[in-house]
VEXGUFI-299246 format. One record per atom (N, C-alpha, C): x, y, z; chain. Coordinates in nm, 3 decimals, decimal comma. Layout:
BEGIN
X  Y  Z  A
...
% end
This chain:
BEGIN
0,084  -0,119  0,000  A
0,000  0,000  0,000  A
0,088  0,125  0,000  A
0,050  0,208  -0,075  A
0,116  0,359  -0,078  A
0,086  0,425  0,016  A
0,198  0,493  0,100  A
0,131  0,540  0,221  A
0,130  0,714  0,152  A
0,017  0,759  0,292  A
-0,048  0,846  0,223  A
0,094  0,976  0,238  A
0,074  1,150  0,143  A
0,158  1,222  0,196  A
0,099  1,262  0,370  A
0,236  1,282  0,427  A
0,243  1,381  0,533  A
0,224  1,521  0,502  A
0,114  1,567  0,548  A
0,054  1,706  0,496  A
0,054  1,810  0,631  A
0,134  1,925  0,641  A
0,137  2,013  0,715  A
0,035  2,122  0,625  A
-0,058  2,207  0,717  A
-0,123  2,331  0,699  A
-0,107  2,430  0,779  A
-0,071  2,547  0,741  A
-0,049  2,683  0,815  A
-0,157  2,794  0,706  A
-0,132  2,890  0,769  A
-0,197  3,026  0,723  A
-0,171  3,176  0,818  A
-0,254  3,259  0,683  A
-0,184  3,376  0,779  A
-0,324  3,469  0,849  A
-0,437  3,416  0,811  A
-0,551  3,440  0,868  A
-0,589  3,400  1,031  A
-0,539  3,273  1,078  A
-0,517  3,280  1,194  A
-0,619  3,147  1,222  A
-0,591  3,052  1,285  A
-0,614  2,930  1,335  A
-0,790  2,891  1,306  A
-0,841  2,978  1,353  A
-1,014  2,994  1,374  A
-1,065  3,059  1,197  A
-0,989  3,067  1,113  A
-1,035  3,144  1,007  A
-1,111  3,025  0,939  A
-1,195  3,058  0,874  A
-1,289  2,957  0,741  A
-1,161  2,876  0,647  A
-1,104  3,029  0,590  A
-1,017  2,954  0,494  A
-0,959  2,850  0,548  A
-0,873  2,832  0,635  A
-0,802  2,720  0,684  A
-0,888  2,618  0,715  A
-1,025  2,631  0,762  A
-1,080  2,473  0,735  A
-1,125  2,441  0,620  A
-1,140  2,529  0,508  A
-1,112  2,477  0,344  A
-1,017  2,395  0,349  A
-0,895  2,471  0,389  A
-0,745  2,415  0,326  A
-0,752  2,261  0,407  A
-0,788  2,216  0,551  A
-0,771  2,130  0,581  A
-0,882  2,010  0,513  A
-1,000  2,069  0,462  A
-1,079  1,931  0,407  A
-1,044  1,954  0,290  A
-0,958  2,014  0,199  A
-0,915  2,011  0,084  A
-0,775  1,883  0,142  A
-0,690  1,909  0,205  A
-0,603  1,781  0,247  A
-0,638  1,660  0,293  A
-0,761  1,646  0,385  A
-0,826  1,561  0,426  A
-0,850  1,474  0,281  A
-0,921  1,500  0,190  A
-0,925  1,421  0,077  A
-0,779  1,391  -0,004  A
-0,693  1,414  0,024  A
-0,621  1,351  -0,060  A
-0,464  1,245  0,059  A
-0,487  1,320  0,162  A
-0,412  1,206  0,300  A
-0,500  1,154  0,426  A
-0,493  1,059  0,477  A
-0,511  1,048  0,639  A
-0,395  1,141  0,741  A
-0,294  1,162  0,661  A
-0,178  1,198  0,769  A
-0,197  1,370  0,764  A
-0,290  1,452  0,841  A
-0,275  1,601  0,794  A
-0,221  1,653  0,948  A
-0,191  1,756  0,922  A
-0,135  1,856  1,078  A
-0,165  1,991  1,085  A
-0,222  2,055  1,133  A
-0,266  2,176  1,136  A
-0,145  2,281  1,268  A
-0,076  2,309  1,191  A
-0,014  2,425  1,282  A
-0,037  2,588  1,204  A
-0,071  2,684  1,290  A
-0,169  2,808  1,214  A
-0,159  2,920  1,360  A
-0,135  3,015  1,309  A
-0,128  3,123  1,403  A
-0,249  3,147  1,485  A
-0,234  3,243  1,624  A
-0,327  3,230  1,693  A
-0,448  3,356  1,632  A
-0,374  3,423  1,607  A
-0,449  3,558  1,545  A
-0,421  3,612  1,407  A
-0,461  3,704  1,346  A
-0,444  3,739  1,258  A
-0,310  3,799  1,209  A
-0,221  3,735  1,064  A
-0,069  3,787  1,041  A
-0,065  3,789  0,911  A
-0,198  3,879  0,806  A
-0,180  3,939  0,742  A
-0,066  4,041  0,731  A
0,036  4,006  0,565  A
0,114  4,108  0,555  A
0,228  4,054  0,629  A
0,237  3,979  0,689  A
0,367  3,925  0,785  A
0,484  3,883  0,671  A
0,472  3,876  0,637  A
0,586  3,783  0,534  A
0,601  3,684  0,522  A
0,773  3,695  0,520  A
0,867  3,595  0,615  A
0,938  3,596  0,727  A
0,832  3,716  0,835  A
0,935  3,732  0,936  A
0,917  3,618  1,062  A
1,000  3,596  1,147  A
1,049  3,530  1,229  A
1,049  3,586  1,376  A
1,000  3,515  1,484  A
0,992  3,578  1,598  A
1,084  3,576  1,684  A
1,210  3,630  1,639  A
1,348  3,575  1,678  A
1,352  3,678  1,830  A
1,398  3,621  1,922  A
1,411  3,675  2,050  A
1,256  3,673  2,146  A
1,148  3,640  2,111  A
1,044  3,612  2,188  A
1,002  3,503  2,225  A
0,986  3,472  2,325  A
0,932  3,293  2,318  A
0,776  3,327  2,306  A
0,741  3,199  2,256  A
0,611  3,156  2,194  A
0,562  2,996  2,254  A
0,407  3,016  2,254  A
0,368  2,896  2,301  A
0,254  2,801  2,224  A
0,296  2,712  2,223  A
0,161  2,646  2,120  A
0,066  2,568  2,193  A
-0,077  2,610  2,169  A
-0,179  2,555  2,223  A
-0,249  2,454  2,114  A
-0,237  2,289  2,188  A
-0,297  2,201  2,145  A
-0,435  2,238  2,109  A
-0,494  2,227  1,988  A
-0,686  2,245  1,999  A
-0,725  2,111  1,992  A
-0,627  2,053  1,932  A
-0,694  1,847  1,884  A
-0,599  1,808  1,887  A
-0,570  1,687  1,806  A
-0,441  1,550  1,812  A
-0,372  1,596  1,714  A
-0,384  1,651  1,664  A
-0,341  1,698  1,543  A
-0,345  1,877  1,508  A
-0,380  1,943  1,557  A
-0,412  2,061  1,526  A
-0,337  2,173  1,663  A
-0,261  2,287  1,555  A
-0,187  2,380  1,691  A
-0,195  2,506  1,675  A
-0,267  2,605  1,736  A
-0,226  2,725  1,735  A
-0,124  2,802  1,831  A
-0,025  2,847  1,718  A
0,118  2,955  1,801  A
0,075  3,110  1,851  A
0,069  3,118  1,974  A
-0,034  3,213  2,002  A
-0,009  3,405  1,876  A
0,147  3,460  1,897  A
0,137  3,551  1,807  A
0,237  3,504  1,714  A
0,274  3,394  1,655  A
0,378  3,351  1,580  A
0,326  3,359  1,411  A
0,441  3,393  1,352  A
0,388  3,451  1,171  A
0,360  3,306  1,098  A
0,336  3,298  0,975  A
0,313  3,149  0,924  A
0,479  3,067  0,916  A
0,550  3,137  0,882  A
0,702  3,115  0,883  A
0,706  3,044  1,048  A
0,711  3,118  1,125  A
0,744  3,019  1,231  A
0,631  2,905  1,276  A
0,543  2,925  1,212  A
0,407  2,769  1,247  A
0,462  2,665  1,154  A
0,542  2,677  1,044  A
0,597  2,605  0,941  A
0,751  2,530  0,994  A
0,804  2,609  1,106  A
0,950  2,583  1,135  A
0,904  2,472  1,251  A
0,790  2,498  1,308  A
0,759  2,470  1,423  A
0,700  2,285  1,398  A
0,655  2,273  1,348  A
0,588  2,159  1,218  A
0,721  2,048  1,216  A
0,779  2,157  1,130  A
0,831  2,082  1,025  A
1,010  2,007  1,108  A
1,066  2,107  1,233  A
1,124  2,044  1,287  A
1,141  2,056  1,448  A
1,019  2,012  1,506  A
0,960  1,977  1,644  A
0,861  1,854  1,637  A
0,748  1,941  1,605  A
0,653  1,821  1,588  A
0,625  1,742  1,479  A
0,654  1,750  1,354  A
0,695  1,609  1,317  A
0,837  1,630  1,260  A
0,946  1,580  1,357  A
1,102  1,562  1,311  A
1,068  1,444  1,328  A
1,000  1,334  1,294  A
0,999  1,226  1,351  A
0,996  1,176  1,173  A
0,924  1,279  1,082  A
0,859  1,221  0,928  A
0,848  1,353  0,935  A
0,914  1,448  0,892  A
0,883  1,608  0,794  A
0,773  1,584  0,677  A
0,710  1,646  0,690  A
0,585  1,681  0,598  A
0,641  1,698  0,461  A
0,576  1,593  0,394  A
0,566  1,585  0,251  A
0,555  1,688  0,148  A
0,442  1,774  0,223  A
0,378  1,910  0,137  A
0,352  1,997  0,276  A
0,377  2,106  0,251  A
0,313  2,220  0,327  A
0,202  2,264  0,217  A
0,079  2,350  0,290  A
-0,012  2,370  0,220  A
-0,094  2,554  0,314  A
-0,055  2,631  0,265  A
-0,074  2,753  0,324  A
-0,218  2,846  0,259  A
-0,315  2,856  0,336  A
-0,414  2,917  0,270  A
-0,550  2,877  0,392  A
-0,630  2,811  0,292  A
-0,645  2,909  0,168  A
-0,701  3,071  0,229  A
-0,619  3,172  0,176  A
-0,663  3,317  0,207  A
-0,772  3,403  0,178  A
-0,771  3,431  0,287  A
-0,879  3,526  0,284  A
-0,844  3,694  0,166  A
-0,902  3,638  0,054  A
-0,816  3,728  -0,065  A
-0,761  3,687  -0,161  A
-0,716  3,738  -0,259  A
-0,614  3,723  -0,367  A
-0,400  3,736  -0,321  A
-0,376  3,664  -0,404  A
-0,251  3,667  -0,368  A
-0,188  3,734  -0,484  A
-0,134  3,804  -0,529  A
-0,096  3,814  -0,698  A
0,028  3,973  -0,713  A
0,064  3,915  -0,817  A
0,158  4,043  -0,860  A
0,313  4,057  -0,720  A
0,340  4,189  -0,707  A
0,441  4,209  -0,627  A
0,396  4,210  -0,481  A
0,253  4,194  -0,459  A
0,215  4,116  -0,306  A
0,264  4,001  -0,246  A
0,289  3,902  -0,343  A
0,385  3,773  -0,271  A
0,479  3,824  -0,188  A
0,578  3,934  -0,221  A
0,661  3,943  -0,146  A
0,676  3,985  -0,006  A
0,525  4,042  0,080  A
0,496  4,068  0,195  A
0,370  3,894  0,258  A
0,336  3,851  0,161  A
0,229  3,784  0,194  A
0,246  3,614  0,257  A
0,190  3,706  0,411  A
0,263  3,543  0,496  A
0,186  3,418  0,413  A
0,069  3,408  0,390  A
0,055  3,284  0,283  A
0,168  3,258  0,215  A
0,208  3,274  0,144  A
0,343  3,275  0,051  A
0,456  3,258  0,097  A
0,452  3,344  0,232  A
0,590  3,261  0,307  A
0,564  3,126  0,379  A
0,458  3,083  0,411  A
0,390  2,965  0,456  A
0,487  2,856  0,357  A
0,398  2,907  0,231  A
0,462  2,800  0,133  A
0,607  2,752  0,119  A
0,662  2,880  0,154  A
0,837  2,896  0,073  A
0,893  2,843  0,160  A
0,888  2,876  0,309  A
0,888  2,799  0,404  A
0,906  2,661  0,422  A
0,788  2,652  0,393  A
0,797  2,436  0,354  A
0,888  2,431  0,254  A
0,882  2,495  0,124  A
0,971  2,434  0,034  A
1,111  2,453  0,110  A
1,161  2,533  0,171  A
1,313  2,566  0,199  A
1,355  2,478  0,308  A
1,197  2,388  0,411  A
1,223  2,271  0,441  A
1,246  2,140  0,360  A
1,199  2,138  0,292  A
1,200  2,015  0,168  A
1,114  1,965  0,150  A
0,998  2,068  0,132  A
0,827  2,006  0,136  A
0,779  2,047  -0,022  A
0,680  2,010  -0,056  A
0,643  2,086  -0,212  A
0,568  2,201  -0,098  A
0,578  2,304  -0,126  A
0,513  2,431  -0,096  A
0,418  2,490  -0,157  A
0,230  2,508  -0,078  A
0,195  2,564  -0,206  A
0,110  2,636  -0,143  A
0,110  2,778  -0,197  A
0,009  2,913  -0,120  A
-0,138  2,865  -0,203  A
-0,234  2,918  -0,126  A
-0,359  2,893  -0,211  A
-0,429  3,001  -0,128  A
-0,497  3,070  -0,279  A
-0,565  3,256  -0,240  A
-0,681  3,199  -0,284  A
-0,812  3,242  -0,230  A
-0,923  3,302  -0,288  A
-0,965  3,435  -0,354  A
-0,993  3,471  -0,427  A
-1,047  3,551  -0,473  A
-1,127  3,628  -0,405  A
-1,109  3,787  -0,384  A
-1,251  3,898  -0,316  A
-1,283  3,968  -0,403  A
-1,390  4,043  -0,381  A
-1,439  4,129  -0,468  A
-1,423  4,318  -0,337  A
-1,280  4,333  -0,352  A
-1,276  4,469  -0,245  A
-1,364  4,577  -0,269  A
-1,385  4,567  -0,423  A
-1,435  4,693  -0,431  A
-1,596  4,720  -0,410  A
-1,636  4,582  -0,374  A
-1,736  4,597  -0,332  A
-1,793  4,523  -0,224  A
-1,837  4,364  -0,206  A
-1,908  4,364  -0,097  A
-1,830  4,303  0,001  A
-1,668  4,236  -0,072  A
-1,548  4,156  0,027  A
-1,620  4,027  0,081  A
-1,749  3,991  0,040  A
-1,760  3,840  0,099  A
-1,717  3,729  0,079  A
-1,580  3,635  0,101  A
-1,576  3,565  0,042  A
-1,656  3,424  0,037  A
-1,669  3,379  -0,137  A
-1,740  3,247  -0,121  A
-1,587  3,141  -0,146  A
-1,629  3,074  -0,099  A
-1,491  2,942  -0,112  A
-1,534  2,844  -0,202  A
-1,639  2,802  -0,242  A
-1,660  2,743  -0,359  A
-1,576  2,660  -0,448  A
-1,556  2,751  -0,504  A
-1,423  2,758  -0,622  A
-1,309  2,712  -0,555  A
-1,236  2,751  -0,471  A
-1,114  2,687  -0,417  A
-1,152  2,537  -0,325  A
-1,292  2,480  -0,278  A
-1,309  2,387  -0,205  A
-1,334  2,279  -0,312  A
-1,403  2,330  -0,425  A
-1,441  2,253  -0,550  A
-1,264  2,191  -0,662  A
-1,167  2,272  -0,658  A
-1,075  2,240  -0,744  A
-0,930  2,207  -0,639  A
-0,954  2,288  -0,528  A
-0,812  2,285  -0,457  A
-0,714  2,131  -0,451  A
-0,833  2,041  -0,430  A
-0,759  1,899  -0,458  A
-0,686  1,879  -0,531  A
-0,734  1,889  -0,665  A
-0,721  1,788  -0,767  A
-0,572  1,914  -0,823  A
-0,552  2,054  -0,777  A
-0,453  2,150  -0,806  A
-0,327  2,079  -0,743  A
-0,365  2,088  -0,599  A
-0,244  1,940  -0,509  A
-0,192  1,857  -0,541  A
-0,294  1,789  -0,574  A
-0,237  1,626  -0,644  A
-0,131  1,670  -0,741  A
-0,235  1,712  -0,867  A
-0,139  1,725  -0,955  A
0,029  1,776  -0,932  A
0,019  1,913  -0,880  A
0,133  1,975  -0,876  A
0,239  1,866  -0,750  A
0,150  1,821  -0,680  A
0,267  1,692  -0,569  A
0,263  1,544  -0,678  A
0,182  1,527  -0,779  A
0,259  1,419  -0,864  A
0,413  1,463  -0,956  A
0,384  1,630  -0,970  A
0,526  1,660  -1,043  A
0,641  1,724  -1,010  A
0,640  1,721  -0,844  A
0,731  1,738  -0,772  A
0,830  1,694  -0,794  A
0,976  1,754  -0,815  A
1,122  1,730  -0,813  A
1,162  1,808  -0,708  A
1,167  1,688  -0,609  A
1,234  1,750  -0,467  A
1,381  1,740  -0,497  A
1,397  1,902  -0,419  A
1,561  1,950  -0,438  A
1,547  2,066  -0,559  A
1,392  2,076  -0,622  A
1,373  2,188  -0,694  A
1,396  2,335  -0,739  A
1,395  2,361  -0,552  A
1,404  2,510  -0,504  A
1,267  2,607  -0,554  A
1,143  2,498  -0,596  A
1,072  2,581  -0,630  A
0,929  2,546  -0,532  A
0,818  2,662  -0,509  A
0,692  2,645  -0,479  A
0,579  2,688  -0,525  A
0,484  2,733  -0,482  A
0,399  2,816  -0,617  A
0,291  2,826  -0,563  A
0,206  2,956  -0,585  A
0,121  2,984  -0,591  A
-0,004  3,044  -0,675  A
-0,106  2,949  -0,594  A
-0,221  2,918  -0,672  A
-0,359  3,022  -0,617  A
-0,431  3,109  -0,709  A
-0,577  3,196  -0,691  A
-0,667  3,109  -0,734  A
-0,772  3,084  -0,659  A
-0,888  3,112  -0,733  A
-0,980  3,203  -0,735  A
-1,060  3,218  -0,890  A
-1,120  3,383  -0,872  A
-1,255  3,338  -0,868  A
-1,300  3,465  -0,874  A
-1,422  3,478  -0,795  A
-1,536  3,403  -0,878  A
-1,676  3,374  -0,836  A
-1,730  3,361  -0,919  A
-1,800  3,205  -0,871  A
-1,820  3,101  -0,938  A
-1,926  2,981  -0,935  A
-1,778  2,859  -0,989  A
-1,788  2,787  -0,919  A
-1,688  2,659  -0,985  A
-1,718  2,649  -1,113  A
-1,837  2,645  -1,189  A
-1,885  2,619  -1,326  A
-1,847  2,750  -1,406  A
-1,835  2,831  -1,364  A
-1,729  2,987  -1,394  A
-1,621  2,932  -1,447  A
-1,543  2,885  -1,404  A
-1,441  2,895  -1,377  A
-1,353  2,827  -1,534  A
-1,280  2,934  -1,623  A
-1,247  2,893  -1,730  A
-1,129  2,750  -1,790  A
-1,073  2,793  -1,665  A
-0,944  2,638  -1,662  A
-0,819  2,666  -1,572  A
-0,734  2,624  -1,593  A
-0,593  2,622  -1,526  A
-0,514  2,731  -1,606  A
-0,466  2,820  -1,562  A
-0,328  2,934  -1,639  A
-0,229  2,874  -1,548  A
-0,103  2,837  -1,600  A
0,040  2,826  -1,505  A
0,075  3,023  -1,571  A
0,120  3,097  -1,551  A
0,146  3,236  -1,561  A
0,240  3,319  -1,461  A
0,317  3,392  -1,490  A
0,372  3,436  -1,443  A
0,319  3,567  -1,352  A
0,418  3,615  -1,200  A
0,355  3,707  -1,115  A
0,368  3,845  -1,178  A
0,204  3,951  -1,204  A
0,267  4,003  -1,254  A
0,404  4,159  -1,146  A
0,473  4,178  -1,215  A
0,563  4,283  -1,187  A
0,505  4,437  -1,238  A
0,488  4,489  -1,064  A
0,387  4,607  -1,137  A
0,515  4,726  -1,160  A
0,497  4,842  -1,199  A
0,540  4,975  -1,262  A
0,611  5,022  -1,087  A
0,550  5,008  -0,972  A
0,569  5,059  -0,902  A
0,525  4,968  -0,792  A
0,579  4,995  -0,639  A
0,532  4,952  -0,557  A
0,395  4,951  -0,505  A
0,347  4,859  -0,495  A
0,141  4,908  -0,476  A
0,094  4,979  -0,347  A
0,206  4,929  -0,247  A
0,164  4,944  -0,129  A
0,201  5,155  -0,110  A
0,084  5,228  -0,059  A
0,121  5,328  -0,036  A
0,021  5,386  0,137  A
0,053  5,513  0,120  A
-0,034  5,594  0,224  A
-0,192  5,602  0,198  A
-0,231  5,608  0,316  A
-0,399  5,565  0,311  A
-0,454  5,628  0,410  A
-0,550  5,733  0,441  A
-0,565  5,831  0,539  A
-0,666  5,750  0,600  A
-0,694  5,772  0,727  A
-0,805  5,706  0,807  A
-0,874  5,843  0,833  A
-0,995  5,785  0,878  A
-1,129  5,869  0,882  A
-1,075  5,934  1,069  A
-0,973  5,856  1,130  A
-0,949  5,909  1,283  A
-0,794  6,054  1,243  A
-0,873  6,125  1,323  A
-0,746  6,223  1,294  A
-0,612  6,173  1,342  A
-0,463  6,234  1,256  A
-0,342  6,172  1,303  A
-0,297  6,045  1,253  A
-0,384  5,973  1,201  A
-0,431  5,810  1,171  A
-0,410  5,791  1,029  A
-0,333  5,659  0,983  A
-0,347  5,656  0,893  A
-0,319  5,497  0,834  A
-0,316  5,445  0,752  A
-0,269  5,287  0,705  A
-0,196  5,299  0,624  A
-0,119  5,157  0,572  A
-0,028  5,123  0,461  A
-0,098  5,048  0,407  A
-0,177  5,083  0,292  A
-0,258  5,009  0,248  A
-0,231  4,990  0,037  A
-0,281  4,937  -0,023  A
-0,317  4,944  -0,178  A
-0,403  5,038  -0,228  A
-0,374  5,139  -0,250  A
-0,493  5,267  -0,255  A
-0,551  5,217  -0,415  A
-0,498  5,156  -0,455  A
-0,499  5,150  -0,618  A
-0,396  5,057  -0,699  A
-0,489  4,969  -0,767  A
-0,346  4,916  -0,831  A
-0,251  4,979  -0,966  A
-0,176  4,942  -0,916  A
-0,099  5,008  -1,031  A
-0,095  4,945  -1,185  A
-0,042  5,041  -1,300  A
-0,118  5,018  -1,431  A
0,049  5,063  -1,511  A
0,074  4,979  -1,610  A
-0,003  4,886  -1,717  A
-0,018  4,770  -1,633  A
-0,102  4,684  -1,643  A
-0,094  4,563  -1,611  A
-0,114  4,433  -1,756  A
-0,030  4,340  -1,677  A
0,051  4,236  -1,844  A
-0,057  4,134  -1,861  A
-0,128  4,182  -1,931  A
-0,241  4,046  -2,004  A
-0,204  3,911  -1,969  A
-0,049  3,865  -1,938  A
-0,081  3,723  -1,949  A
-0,001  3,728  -1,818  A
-0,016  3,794  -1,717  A
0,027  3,735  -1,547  A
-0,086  3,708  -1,526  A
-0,061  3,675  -1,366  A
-0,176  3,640  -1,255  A
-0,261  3,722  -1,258  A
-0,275  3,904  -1,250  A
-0,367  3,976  -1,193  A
-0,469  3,956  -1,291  A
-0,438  3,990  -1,422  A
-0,472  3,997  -1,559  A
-0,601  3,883  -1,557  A
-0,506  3,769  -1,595  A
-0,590  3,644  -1,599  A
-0,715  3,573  -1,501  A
-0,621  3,602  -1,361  A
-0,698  3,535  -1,290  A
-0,892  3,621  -1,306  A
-0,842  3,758  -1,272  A
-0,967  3,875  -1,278  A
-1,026  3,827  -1,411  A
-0,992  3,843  -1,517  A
-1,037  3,850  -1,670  A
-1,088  3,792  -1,688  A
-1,039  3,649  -1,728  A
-1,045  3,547  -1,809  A
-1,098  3,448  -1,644  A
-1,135  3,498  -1,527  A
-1,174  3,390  -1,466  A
-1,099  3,246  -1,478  A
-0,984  3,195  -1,473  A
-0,897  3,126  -1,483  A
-0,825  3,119  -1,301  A
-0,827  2,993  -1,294  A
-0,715  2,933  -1,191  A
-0,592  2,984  -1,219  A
-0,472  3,028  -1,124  A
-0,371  3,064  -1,163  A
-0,306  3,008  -1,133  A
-0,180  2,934  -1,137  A
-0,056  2,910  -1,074  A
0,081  2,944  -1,152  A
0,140  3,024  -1,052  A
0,304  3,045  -1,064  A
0,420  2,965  -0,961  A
0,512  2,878  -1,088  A
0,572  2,855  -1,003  A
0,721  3,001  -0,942  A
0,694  2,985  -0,826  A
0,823  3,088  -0,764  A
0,938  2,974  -0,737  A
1,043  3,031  -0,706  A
1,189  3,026  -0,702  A
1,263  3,078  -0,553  A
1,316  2,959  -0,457  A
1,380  3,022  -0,359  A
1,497  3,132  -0,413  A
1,550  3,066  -0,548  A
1,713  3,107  -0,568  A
1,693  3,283  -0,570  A
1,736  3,369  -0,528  A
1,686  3,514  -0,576  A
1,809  3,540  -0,641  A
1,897  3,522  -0,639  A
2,020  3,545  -0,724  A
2,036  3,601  -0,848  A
2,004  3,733  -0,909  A
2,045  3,740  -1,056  A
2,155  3,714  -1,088  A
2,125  3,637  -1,175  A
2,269  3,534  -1,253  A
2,289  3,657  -1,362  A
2,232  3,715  -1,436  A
2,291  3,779  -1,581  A
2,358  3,920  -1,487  A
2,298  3,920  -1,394  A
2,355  4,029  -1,342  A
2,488  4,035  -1,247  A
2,521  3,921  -1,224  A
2,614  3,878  -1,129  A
2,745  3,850  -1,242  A
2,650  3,791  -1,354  A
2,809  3,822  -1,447  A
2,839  3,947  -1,494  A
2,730  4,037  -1,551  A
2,772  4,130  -1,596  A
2,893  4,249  -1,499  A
2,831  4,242  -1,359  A
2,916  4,307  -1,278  A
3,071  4,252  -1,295  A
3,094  4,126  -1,301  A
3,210  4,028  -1,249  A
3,287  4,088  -1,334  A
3,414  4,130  -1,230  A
3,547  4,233  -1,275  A
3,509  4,340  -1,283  A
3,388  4,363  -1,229  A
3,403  4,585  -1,262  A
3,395  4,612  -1,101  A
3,383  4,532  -1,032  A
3,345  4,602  -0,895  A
3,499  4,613  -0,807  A
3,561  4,668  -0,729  A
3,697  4,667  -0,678  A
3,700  4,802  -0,571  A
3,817  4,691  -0,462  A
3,843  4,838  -0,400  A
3,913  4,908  -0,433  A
3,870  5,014  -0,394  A
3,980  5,154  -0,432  A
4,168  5,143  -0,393  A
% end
């Protein structure tokens, strides 16, 4: 008999969120072996940071299930992957599913995403999984769409796993009815003109947020934002631990020197 994967789940919505019991009966169907480690509260925007110098405590909820009371998805993933099970490291990490879209130059703040990268930089297939909102208007999310396909996105992408890859990836689904839903895009993140994140005045005097006032424009017909919104399409990109520019690392090589 094939034994089933070892499946770790984290998120950055926070232990008690909906999405994360998507993400866990989306694993439930495809292992017996799942683990739920997931922050205690909300760590939107967290990244990949690390709670280096604070101790932290994890509260059992089940046999299987842990919330780290203020710990980011990065450390519910470290915590997993070598404490509670160093015994068998998790096969796949599985981070989501979010409350939201994941897309464009947001990966790079978005603890979902470090959830994922996380596992992969343990030696797990890593994979963020966003829902789709509608901000500009009523923000309810339906899960539908990600409870209806999220499986069979898993499987696949953990049948074509080459561990030692350095890669993980993340997957949207957009908004709309599973029967919506136009097909699979693999596509690239898009890279906007400018940073999205800016100043955002609050209605309290003195007050204010770091928020997305607007997205930024041109945006590339065939990335994530594009597609997923448009064309109603599943997205997945695979990302890359390596950050290294290689064309750029040669081009410098021999011009740089001390004085």
């Amino acid at each position: 008999m094939t034994q089933s994967p070892r499946i770790l789940v984290t998120n950055d919505d926070g232990i008690d969120a909906p999405g994360l019991a998507v993400l866990k009966q989306i694993a439930e169907t495809i292992s017996d072996d799942v683990w739920v480690v997931a922050p205690g509260g909300n760590q939107s925007g967290a990244g990949h940071r690390f709670s280096f110098g604070r101790e932290l405590t994890a509260q059992k909820r089940d046999d299987r299930s842990y919330a780290i009371d203020t710990a980011s998805p990065a450390d519910c993933v470290v915590y997993g992957c070598t404490h509670l099970l160093v015994d068998r490291k998790p096969d796949i990490v599985l981070s989501g599913v979010n409350n939201g879209q994941n897309l464009g130059d947001i990966v790079h703040c978005s603890g979902t995403a470090a959830g994922a990268r996380e596992g992969a930089m343990q030696g797990a297939l890593g994979i963020a999984l966003s829902q789709a909102v509608d901000y500009a208007h009523t923000r309810e999310v339906h899960w539908d769409v990600a409870g209806r396909f999220g499986a069979a996105i898993v499987r696949q992408l953990h049948a074509e796993f080459r561990p030692g890859s350095d890669i993980y990836y993340n997957v949207n689904f957009p908004l709309g009815r599973p029967e919506d839903v136009s097909g699979i895009r693999l596509v690239p993140h898009q890279r906007f003109a400018h940073s999205p994140f800016g100043y955002y005045a609050s209605d309290n005097p003195d007050h204010f947020f770091i928020a997305i006032p607007k997205t930024p424009l041109p945006l590339d017909r065939e990335a994530d934002f594009e597609v997923l919104h448009r064309d109603r399409a599943i997205t997945v990109t695979p990302l890359t631990l390596v950050q290294t520019d290689e064309a750029e690392r040669q081009r410098l090589s021999g011009k740089l020197a001390l004085d």
